[in-house]
C-alpha positions as CSV (number, residue, x, y, z in Angstrom):
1,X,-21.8,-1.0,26.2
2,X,-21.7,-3.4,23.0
3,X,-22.8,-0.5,20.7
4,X,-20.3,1.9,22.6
5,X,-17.7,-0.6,21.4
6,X,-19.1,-1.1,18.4
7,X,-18.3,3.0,17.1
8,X,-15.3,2.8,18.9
9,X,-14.5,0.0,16.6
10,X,-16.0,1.5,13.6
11,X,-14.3,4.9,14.2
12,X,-10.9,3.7,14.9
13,X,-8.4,4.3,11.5
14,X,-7.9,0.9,9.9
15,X,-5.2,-1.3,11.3
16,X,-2.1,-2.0,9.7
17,X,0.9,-4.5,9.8
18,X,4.2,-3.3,8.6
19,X,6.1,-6.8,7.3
20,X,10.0,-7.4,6.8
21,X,11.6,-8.8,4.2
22,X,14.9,-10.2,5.4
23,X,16.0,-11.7,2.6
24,X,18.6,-10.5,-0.2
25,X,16.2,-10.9,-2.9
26,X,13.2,-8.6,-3.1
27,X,11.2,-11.1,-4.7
28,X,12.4,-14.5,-3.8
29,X,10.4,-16.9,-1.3
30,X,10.5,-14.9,1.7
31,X,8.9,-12.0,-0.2
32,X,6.6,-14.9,-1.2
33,X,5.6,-16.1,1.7
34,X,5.0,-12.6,3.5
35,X,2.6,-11.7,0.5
36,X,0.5,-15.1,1.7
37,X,0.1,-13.4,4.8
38,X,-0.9,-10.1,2.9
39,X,-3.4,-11.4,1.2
40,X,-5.2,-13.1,4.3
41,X,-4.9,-9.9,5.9
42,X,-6.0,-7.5,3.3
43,X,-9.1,-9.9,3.1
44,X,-9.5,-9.1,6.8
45,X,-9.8,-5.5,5.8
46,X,-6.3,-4.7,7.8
47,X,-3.8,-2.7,5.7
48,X,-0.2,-4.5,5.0
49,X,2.8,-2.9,4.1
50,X,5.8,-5.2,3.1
51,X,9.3,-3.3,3.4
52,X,12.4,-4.6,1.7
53,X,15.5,-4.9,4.5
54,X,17.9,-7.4,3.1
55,X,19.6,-6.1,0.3
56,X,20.2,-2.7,1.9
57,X,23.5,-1.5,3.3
58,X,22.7,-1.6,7.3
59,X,25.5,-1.6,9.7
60,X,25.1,-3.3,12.9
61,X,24.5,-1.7,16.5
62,X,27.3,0.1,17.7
63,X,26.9,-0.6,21.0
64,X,27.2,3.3,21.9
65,X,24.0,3.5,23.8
66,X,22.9,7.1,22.4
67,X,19.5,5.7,22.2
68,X,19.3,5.0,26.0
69,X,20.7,8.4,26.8
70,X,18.8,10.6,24.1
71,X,15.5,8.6,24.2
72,X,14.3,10.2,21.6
73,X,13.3,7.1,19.5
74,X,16.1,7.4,17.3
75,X,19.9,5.1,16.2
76,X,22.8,7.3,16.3
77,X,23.5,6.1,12.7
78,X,21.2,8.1,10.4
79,X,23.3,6.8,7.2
80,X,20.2,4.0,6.6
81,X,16.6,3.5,7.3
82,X,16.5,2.2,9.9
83,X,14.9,5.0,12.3
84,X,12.3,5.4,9.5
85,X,11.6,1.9,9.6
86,X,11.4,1.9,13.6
87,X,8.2,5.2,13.1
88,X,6.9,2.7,10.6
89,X,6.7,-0.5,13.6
90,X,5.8,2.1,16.1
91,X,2.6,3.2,14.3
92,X,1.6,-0.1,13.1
93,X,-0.8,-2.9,14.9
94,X,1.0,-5.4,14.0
95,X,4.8,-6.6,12.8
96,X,6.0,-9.4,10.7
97,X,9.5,-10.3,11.0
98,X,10.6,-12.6,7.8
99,X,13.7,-13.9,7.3
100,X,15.7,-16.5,4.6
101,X,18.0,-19.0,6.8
102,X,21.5,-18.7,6.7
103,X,23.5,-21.3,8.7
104,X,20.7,-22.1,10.4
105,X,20.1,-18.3,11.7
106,X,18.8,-15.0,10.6
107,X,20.0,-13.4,8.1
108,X,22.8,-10.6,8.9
109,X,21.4,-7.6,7.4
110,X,18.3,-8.5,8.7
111,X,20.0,-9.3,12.5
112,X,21.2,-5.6,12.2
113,X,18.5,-3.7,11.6
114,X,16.4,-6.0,14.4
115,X,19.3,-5.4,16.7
116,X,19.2,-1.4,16.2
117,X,15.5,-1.0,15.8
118,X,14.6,-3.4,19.0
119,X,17.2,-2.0,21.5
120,X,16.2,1.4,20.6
121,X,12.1,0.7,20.9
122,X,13.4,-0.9,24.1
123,X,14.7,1.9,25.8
124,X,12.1,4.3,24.6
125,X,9.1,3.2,27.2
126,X,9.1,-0.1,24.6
127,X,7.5,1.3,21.8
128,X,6.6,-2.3,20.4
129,X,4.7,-3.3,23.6
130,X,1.9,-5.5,23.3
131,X,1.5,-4.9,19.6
132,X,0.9,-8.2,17.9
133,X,3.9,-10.1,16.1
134,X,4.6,-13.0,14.4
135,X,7.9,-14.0,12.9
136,X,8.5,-16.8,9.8
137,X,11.3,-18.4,8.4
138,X,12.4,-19.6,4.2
139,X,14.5,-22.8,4.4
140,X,16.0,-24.9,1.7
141,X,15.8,-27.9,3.8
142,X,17.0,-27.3,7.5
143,X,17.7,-24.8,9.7
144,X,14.5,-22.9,9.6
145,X,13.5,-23.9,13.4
146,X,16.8,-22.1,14.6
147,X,16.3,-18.9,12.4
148,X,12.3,-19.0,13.6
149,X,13.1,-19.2,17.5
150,X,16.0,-16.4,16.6
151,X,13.5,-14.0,15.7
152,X,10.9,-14.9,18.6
153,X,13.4,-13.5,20.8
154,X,12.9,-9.8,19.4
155,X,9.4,-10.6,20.0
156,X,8.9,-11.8,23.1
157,X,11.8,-9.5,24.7
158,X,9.6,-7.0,23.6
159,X,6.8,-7.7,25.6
160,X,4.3,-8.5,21.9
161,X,1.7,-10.3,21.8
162,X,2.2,-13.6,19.4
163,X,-0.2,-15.8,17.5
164,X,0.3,-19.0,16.8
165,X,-0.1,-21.4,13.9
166,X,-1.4,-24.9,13.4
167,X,2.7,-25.9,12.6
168,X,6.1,-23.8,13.5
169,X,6.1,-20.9,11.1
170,X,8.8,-22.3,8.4
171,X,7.8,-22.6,5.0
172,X,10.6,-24.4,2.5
173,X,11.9,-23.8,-1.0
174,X,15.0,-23.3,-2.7
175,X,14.2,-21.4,-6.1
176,X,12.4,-18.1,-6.2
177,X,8.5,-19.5,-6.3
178,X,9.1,-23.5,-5.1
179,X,7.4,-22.6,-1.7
180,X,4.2,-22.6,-3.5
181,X,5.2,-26.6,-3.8
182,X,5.1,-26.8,0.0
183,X,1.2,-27.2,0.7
184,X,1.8,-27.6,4.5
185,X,3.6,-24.8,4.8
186,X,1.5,-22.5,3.1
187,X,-0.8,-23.6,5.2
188,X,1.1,-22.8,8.4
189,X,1.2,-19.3,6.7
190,X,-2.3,-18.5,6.4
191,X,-3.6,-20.3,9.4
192,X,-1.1,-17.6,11.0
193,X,-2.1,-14.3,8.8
194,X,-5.9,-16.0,10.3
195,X,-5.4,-16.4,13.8
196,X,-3.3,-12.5,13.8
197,X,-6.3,-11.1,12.4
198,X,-8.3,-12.0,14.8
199,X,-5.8,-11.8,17.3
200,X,-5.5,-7.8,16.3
201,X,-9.4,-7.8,16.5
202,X,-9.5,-9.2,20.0
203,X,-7.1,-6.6,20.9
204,X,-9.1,-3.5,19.4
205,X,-12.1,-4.2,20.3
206,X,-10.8,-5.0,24.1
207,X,-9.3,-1.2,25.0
208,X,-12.2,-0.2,25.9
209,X,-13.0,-2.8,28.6
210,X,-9.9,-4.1,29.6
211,X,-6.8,-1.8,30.6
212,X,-3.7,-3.1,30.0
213,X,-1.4,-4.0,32.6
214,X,0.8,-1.3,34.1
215,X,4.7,-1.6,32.4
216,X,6.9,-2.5,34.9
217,X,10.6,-0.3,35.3
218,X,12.9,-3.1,33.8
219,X,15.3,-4.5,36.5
220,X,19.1,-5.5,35.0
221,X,21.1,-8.1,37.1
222,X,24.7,-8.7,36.3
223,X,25.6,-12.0,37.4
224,X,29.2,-11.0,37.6
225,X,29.9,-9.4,40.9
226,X,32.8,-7.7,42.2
């Protein structure tokens, strides 16, 4: 059985993560800080490819619910990348969502492409399900918990899988580059690109032995009643 595993393993294409860039600027600290994680996970021998959302025109969900009645894993709005970007998550292992903090939240380009891309992988059979995500957040000094727990919630909605760090996943620094000052919290970042790694591993290497549970037909209560 071990060896069985073993070429399953071994024939399997290499993994890849697909990583956001939130931020405005294509090479400021969050670009920064997801590259940390790329290089921990290149090392591991899984492929990472970081995608540039935040200084792109993306216009928020329309709330027309197409993608519920089409299901055919696509936004209504073709005008951006978004549907491109949603194939990109749906083929990859794994996702990093990374974001700048603005008021103490996401960033609103950013919040509208998760918005399409997660409400449309949701009412496709959840095409994000159980693939292993981890979210981090660039702060000039506070406001980084808020933006971190904001993008958990596309996450764990989602029904992915989430490693952990040895610290919440927020990293600080104000000028493109000062995050490199923060020692802790480039450690929080490559403790995380570590433990997502091997949680990606774990994962592989347990379809074979373990089937996964069977998804459940999602039940929606209003609490308003007539």
């Amino acid at each position: 059985m071990k060896i069985f595993v073993l070429l399953h393993y071994l024939k399997k294409k290499k993994m890849k993560v697909v990583a956001f860039n939130g931020s405005p600027k294509k090479e400021g600290n969050t670009y920064f800080a997801l590259q940390i994680m790329a290089d921990v996970l290149r090392k591991k021998n899984i492929e990472v490819e970081i995608i540039q959302v935040g200084n792109q025109k993306i216009q928020g969900c329309l709330a027309c619910n197409r993608c519920y009645v089409t299901k055919d894993e696509c936004c209504i709005n073709h005008s951006d990348p978004v549907n491109e970007w949603i194939q990109k998550m749906k083929e990859a292992d794994g996702i990093i969502l990374g974001t700048p903090t603005h008021y103490a939240s996401v960033a609103g380009t950013f919040k509208s492409f998760l918005d399409r891309a997660f409400y449309v992988a949701g009412v496709n059979n959840s095409l994000f399900r159980h693939k292993v995500g981890a979210a981090i957040a660039v702060v000039r000094r506070s406001g980084g918990m808020t933006a971190f727990q904001e993008l958990n919630n596309y996450l764990l909605y989602s029904e992915m899988v989430i490693p952990a760090s040895n610290y919440w996943n927020v990293i600080h620094g104000t000028t493109p580059g000062e995050i490199f000052e923060d020692k802790e919290g480039l450690q929080i970042m490559t403790v995380l690109a570590q433990n997502m790694a091997w949680l990606l591993k774990l994962i592989e290497n347990g379809k074979t032995n373990i089937p996964e549970p069977e998804r459940e037909k999602k039940i929606a209560t209003n609490f308003v009643r007539k």
